[in-house]
VEXROMAR-490544 format. One line per 4 residues: number of its first residue (from 1); their letters; for each residue y, x, z of C-alpha. Coordinates in Angstrom, 3 decimals, padded with zeros to 6 digits, m for minus. Layout:
<pts>
NUM	A	Y:X:Z ~ ... $
</pts>
This chain:
<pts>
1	XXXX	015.392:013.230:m001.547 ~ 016.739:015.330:001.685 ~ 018.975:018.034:000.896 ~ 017.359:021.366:002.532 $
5	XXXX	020.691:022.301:004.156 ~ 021.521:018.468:005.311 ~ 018.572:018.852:007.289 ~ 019.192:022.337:008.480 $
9	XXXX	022.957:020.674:009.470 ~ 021.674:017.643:010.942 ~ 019.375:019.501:013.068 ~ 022.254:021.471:014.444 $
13	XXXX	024.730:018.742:014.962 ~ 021.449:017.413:016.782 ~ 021.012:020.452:019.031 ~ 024.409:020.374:019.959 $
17	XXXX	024.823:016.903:020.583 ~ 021.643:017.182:022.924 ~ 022.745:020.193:024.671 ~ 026.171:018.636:025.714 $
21	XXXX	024.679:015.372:026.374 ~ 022.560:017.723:028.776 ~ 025.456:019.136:030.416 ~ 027.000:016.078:031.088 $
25	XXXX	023.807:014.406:032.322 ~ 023.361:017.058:035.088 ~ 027.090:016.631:036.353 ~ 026.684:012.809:036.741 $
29	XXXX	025.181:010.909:039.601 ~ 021.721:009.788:039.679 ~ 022.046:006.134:039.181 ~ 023.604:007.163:035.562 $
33	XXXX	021.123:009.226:034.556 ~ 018.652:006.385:035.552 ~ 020.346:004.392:033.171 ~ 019.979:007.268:030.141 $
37	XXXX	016.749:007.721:031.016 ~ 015.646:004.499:031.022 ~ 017.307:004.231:027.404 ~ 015.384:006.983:026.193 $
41	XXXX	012.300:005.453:027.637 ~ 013.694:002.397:025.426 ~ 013.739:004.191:022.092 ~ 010.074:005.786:022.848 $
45	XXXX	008.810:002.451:022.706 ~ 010.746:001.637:020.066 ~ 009.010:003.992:017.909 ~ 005.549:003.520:018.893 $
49	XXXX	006.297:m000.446:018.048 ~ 007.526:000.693:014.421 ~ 004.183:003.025:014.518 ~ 002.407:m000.024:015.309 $
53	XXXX	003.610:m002.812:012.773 ~ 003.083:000.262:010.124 ~ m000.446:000.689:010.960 ~ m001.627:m002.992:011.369 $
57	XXXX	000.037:m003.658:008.124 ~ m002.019:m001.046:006.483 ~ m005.420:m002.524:008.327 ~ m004.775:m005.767:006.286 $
61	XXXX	m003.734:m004.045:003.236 ~ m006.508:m004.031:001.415 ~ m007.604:m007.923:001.529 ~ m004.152:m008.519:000.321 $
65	XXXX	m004.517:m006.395:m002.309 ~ m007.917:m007.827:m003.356 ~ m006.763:m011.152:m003.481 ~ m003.927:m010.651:m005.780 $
69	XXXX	m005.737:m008.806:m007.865 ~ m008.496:m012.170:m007.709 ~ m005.304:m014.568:m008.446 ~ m003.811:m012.642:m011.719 $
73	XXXX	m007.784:m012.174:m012.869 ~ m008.196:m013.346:m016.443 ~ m011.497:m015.003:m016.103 ~ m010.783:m016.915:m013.193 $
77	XXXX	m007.581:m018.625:m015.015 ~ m010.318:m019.134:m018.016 ~ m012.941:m020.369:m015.407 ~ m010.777:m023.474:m014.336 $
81	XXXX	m010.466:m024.569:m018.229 ~ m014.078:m025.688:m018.037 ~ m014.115:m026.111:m013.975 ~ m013.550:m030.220:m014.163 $
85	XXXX	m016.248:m031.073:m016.097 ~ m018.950:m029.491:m013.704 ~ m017.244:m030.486:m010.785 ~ m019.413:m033.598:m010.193 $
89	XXXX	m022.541:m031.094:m010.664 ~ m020.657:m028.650:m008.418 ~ m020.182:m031.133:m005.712 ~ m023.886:m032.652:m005.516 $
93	XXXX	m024.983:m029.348:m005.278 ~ m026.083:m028.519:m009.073 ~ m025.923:m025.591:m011.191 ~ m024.976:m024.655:m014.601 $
97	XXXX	m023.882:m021.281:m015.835 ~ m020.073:m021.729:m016.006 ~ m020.430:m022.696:m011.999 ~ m022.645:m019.768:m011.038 $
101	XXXX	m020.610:m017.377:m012.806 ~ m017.865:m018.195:m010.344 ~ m020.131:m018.036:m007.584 ~ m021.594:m014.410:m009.259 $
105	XXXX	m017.999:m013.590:m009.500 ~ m016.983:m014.467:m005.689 ~ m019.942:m013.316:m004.496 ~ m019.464:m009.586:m006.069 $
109	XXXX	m016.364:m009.190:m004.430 ~ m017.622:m010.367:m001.086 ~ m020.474:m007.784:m001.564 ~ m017.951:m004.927:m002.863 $
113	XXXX	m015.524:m004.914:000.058 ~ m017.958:m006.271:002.666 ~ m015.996:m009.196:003.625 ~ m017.017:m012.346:005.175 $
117	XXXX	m015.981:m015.187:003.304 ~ m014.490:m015.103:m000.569 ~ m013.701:m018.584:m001.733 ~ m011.370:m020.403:m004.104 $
121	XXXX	m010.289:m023.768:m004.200 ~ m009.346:m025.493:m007.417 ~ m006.021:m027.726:m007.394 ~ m007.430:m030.103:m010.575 $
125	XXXX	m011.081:m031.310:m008.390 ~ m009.810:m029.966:m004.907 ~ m013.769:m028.528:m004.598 ~ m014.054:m025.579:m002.233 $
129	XXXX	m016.049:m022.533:m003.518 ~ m017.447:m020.083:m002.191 ~ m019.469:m016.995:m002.658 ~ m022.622:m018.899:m001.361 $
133	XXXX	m022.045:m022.095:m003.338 ~ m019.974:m025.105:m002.797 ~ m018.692:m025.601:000.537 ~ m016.628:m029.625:000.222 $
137	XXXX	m013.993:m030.765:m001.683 ~ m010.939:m030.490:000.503 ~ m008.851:m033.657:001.207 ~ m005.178:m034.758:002.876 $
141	XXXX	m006.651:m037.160:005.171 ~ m008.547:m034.000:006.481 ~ m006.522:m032.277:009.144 ~ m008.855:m029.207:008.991 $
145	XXXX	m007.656:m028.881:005.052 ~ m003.723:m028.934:006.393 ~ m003.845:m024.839:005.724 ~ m004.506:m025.516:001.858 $
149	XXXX	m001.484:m028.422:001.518 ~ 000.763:m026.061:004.206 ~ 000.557:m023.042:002.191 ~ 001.352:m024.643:m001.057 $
153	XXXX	004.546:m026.273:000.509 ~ 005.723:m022.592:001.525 ~ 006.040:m021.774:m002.688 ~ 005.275:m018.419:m001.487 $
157	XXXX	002.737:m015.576:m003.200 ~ 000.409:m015.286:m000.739 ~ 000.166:m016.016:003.262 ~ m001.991:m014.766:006.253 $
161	XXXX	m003.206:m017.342:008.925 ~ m005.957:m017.063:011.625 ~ m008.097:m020.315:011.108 ~ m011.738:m020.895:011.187 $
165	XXXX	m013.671:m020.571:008.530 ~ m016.332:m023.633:008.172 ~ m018.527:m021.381:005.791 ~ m019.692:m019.093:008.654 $
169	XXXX	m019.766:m021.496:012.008 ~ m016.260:m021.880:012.820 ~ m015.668:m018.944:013.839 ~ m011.905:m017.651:014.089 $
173	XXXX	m011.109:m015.831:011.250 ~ m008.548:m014.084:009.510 ~ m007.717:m015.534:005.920 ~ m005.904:m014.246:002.984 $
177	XXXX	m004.953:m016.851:000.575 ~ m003.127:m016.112:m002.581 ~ m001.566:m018.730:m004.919 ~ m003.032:m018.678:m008.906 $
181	XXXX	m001.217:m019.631:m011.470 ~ m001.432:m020.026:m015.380 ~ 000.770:m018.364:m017.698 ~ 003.059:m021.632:m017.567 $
185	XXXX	003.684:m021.773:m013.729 ~ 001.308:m024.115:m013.325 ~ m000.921:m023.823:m010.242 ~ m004.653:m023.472:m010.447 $
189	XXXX	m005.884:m023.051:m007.253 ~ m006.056:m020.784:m003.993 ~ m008.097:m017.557:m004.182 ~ m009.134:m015.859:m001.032 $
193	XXXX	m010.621:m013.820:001.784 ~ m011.517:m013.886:005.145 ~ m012.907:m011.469:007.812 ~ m013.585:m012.138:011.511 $
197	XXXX	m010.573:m011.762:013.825 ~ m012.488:m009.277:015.828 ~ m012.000:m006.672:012.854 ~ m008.493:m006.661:013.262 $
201	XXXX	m008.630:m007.277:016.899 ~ m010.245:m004.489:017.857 ~ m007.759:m002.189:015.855 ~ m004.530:m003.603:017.634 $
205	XXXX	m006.745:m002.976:020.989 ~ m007.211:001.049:020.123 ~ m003.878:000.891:019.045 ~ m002.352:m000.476:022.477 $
209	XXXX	m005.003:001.713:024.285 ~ m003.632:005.148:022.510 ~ 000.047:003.592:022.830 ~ m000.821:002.597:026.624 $
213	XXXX	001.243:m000.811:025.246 ~ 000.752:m004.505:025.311 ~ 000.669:m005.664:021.475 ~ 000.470:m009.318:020.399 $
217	XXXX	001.130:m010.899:016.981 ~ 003.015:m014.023:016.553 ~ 002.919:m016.170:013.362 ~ 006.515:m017.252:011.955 $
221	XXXX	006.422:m017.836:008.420 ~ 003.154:m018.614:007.217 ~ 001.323:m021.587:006.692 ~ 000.673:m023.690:009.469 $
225	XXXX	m003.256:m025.331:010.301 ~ m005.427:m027.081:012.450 ~ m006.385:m023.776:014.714 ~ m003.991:m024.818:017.363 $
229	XXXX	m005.295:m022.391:019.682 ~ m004.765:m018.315:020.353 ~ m006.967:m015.559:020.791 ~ m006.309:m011.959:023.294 $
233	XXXX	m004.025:m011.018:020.475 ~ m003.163:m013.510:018.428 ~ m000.274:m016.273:020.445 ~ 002.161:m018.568:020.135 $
237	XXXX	005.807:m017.760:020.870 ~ 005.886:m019.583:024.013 ~ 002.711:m017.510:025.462 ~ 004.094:m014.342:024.296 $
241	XXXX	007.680:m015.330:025.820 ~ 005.877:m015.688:029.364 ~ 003.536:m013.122:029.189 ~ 006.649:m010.366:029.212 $
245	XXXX	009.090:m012.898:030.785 ~ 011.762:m013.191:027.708 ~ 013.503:m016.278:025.949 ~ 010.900:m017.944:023.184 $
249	XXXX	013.877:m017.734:020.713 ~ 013.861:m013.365:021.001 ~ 009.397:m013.716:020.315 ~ 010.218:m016.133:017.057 $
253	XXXX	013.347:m014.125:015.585 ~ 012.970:m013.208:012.075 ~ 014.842:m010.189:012.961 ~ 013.720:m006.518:014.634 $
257	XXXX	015.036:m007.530:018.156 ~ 015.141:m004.954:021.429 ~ 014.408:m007.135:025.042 ~ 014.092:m006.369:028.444 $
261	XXXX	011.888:m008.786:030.988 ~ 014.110:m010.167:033.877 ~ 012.906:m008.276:036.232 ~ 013.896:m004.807:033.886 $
265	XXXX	010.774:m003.439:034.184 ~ 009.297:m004.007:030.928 ~ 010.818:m003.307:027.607 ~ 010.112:m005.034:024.225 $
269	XXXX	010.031:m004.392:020.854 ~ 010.295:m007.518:018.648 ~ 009.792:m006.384:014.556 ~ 009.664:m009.035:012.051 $
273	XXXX	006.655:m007.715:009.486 ~ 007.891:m009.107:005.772 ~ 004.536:m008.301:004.285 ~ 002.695:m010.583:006.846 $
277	XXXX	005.281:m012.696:008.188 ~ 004.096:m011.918:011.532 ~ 006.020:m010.874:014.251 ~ 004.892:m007.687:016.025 $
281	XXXX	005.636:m008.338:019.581 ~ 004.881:m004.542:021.672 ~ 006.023:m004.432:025.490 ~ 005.457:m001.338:027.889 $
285	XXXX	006.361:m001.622:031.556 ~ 008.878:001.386:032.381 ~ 009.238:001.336:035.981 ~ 006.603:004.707:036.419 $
289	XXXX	007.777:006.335:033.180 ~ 011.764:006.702:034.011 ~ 010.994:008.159:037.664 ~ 008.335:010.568:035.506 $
293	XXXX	011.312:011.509:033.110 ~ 013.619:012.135:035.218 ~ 011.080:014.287:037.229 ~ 010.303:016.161:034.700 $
297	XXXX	013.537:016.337:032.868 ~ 014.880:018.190:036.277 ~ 012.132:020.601:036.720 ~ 012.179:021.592:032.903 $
301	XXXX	015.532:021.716:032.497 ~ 015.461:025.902:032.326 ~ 013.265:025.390:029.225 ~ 015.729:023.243:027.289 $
305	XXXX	017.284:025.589:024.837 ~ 013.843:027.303:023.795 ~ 012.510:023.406:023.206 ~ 015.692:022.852:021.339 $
309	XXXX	015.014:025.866:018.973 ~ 011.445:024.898:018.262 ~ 012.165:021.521:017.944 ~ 014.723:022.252:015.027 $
313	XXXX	012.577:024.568:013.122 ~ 009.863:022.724:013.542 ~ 011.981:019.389:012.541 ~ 013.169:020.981:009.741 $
317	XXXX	009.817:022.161:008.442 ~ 008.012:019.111:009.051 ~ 011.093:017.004:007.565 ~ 010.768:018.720:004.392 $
321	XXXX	007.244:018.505:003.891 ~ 007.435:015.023:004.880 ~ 009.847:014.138:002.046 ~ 008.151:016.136:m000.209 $
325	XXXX	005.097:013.983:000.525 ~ 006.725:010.683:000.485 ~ 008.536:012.001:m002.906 ~ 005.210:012.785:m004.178 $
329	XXXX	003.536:009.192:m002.969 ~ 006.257:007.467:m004.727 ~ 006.268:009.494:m007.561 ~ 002.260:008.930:m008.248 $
333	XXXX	001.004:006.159:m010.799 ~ m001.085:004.076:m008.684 ~ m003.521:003.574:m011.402 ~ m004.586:006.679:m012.392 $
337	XXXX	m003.299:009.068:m009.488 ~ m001.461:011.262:m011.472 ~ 002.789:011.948:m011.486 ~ 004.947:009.816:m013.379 $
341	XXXX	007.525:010.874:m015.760 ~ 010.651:011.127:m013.342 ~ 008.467:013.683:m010.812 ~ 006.634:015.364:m013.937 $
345	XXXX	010.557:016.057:m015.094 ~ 011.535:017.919:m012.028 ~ 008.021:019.582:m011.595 ~ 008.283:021.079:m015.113 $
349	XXXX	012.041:022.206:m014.800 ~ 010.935:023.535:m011.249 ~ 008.434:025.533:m013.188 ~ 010.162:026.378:m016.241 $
353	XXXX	012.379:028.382:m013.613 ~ 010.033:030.677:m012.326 ~ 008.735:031.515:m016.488 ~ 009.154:034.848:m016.168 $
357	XXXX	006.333:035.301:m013.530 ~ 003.723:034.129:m015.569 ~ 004.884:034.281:m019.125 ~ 003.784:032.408:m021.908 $
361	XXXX	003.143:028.608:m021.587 ~ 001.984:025.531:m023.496 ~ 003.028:021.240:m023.325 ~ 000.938:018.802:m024.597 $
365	XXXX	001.432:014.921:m024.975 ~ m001.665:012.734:m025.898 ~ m002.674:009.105:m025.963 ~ m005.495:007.211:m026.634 $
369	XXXX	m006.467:005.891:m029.871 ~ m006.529:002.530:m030.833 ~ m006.141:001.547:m027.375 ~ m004.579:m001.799:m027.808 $
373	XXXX	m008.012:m002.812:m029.123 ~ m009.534:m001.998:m025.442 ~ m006.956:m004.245:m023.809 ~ m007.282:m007.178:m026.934 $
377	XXXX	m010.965:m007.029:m027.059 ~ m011.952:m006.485:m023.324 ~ m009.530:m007.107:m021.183 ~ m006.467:m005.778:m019.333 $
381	XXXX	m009.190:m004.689:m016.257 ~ m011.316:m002.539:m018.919 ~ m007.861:m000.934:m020.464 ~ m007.492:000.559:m016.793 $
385	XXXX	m010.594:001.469:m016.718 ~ m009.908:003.638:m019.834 ~ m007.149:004.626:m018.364 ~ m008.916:006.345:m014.884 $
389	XXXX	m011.171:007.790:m017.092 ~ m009.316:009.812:m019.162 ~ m006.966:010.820:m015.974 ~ m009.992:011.766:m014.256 $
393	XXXX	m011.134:014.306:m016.899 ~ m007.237:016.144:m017.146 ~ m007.191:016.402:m013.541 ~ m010.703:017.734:m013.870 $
397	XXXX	m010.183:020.396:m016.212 ~ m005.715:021.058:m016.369 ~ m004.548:020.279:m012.572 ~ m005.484:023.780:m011.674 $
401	XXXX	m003.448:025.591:m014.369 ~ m000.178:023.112:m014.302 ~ 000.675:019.710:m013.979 ~ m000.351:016.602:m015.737 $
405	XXXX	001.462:012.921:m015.643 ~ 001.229:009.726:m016.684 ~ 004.174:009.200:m019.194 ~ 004.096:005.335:m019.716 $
409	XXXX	001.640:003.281:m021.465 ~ m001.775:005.084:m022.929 ~ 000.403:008.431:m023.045 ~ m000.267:011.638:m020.894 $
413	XXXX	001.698:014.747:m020.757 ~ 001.392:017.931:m019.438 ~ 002.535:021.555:m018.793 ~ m000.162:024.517:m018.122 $
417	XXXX	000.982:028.675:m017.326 ~ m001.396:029.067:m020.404 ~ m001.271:029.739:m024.181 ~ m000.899:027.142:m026.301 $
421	XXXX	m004.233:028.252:m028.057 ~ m006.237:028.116:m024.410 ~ m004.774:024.719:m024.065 ~ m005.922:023.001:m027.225 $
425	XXXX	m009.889:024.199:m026.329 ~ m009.922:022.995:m022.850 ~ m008.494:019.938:m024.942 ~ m010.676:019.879:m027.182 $
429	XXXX	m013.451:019.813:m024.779 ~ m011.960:016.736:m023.011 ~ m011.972:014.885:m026.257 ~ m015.881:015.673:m027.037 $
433	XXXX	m016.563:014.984:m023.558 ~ m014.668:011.671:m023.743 ~ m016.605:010.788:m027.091 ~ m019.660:011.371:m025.716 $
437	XXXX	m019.183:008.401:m023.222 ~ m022.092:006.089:m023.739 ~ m022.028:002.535:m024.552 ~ m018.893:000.808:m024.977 $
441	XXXX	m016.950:003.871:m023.099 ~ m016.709:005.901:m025.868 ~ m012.909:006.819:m026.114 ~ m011.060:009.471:m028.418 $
445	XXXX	m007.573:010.774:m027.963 ~ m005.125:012.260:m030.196 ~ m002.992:015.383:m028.753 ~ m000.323:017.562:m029.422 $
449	XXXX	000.651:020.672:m028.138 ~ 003.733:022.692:m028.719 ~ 003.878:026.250:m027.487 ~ 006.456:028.160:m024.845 $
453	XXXX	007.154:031.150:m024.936 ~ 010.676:031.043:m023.754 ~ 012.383:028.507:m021.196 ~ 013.598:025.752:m023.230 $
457	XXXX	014.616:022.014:m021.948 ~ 012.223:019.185:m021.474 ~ 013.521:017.402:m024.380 ~ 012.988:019.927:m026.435 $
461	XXXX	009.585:020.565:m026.119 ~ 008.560:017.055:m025.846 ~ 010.076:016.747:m029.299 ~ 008.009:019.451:m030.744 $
465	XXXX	004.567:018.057:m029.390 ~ 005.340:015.069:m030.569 ~ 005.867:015.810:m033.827 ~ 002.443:017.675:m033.334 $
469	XXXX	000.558:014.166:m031.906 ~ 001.762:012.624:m034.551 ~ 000.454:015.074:m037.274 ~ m002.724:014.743:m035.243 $
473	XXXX	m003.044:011.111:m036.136 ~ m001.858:011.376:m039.634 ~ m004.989:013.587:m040.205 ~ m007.501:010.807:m038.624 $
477	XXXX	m007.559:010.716:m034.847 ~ m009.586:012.258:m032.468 ~ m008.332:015.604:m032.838 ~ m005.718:017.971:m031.651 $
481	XXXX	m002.065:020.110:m033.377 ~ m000.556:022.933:m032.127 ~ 003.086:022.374:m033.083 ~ 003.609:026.287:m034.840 $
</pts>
């Protein structure tokens, strides 16, 4: 977290380094402010290459996500128990239930996120699934299978690599494989999706359009495969390293790295992405923009100390709501979108100041009964499923009169500006309306709530509604105490 008057400091150190530098700049000759210009030009591009490299690597986010989430899946671990003794069926083109439930299972994903291809490949028979049946059973004499035997020599979690996909026409694709293992180590298989290259294509072409940059990825630490070639954005080192005139070792550096072409009229931005192990290679010519700096730097130059005020209230403003945001985002259970503990604890003592404004106040902790059985029974996927739903009804019905959190496990907590009598019907109502679930959904919770009526520590009160939830379940579940 940013200290409000570190930022209020920084921005005046800031303001006065600028305004000397400023001074100093308009004493010198022009060929030195040439030079500082171009430098600033330098570090503009700079940060719209960082701006970049964030954004693609939020474009492939998702499929990375997805196939993680298919590699640590419980049923497809189960699936490859009985896998080997339908792969003969499998591979003459048969069915049998155990087979089409992978292809159901493939095939629902495919549907869900609207991707091309969704395939897995078992390391016991080596057959290729995928959502539309079985596609061959890959082989190391086949050089178009080199990505499958590549990717396993890495030992790494998952890679990216542009290939073509043989399921939809050869067409140049972009694949996300992801390593499953059992419980011992032992690998299963790869899991997977692709999407056409144009998806992602077009998104680095808006984003060099808006940037008015040249953007091309480079691949340096994934798997290697057959697809020798390159597309507009996707190149090998040695095509990048010509296109902007640079040494092929600064294009394949596994570190960010700042270049200039030989002629000096282009800079570029080398940034080593560790989530894709791409390089993000981003190049802007910056002949026009220095003469169009120092232009306008000199005719502006009366406006400088108004631009330096806004710019350091405005920084300051926009600093602090920006760490309050990121504070927030990493603060936030990703399941359930609620606060953890550690920002529910400075949210409640943050409240707890201001007490005397609104007077008398309530805390409740609750979990969910018997919930072990949800995650024994059905699964780890249906426990989170419990989970959502019983965030999703005390955001419904609390997050406009306090906070509410995710405390760890199956527990909640929260703190409301209301009475600790108001707080056990609203509740109350969440419970019935949680009962009520149909089918299998049904789920009950036990709560307890401890009144405040003074400010008292965090500890403290947390003690009391405990003592509360417990009394709760001691009396049969499914019910809430007020801790008197």
């Amino acid at each position: 977290m940013i200290k409000r008057h570190i930022v209020l400091f920084s921005d005046l150190i800031i303001f006065a380094i600028i305004l000397l530098g400023f001074m100093i700049l308009q004493l010198n000759d022009a060929r030195y402010y040439r030079q500082l210009a171009e430098s600033q030009v330098a570090n503009q591009i700079e940060l719209s290459a960082i701006n970049i490299d964030a954004q693609i690597t939020e474009v492939t986010s998702e499929e990375r996500v997805v196939s993680q989430m298919m590699a640590n899946d419980a049923f497809l671990k189960q699936w490859t128990e009985d896998e080997p003794y339908n792969a003969a069926s499998a591979a003459s083109g048969g069915h049998n239930a155990i087979i089409d439930s992978l292809y159901g299972y493939l095939k629902g994903y495919q549907i869900k996120f609207n991707y091309d291809t969704v395939f897995f490949v078992s390391a016991r028979t080596g057959n290729y699934y995928y959502q539309d049946g079985f596609n061959k059973t890959i082989s190391k004499d086949d050089d178009f299978d080199s990505w499958y035997y590549n990717f396993l020599a890495l030992n790494k979690e998952y890679d990216i690599q542009v290939d073509r996909d043989e399921t939809r026409g050869y067409t140049v694709s972009m694949f996300v494989n992801c390593v499953v293992k059992n419980d011992a180590g032992e690998i299963l298989g790869v899991v997977g999706v692709a999407n056409h290259l144009d998806n992602i294509q077009n998104n680095i072409q808006h984003l060099g359009r808006i940037n008015d940059t040249q953007i091309y990825i480079v691949n340096v630490a994934n798997a290697h495969n057959s697809f020798t070639g390159s597309t507009e954005y996707f190149k090998s080192e040695n095509e990048v390293a010509d296109i902007f005139d640079i040494a092929p070792s600064i294009v394949s550096s596994e570190s960010n790295t700042t270049a200039t072409s030989k002629d000096g009229n282009t800079c570029v931005i080398v940034i080593h992405n560790d989530d894709l192990n791409w390089n993000v290679v981003v190049g802007k010519n910056m002949a026009s923009l220095v003469d169009i700096f120092i232009e306008r730097a000199n005719r502006n130059s009366q406006y400088l100390l108004l631009i330096l005020v806004i710019f350091m209230a405005g920084s300051s403003i926009l600093l602090m709501r920006l760490n309050d945001k990121v504070n927030v985002f990493q603060n936030t259970d990703e399941l359930t979108g609620l606060y953890n503990n550690r920002l529910f604890k400075n949210l409640y003592y943050k409240n707890i100041r201001k007490f005397v404004y609104y007077g008398e106040s309530s805390l409740f902790m609750l979990d969910i009964d018997d919930f072990k059985q949800y995650n024994d029974s059905k699964g780890h996927l249906f426990g989170n499923v419990v989970l959502k739903l019983v965030a999703e009804q005390l955001k419904g019905r609390i997050s406009d009169k306090g906070i509410v959190a995710r405390w760890g496990g199956d527990e909640f907590i929260g703190f409301c500006k209301i009475p600790a009598i108001e707080l056990q019907r609203i509740l109350d109502e969440c419970n019935e309306s949680l009962q009520r679930q149909k089918d299998d959904m049904s789920v009950s919770l036990s709560i307890g709530i401890c009144g405040i009526s003074k400010p008292i520590a965090l500890e403290e009160a947390i003690k009391l509604a405990d003592k509360a939830l417990y009394t709760s379940k001691e009396k049969g579940k499914k019910q809430s105490t007020i801790n008197e």
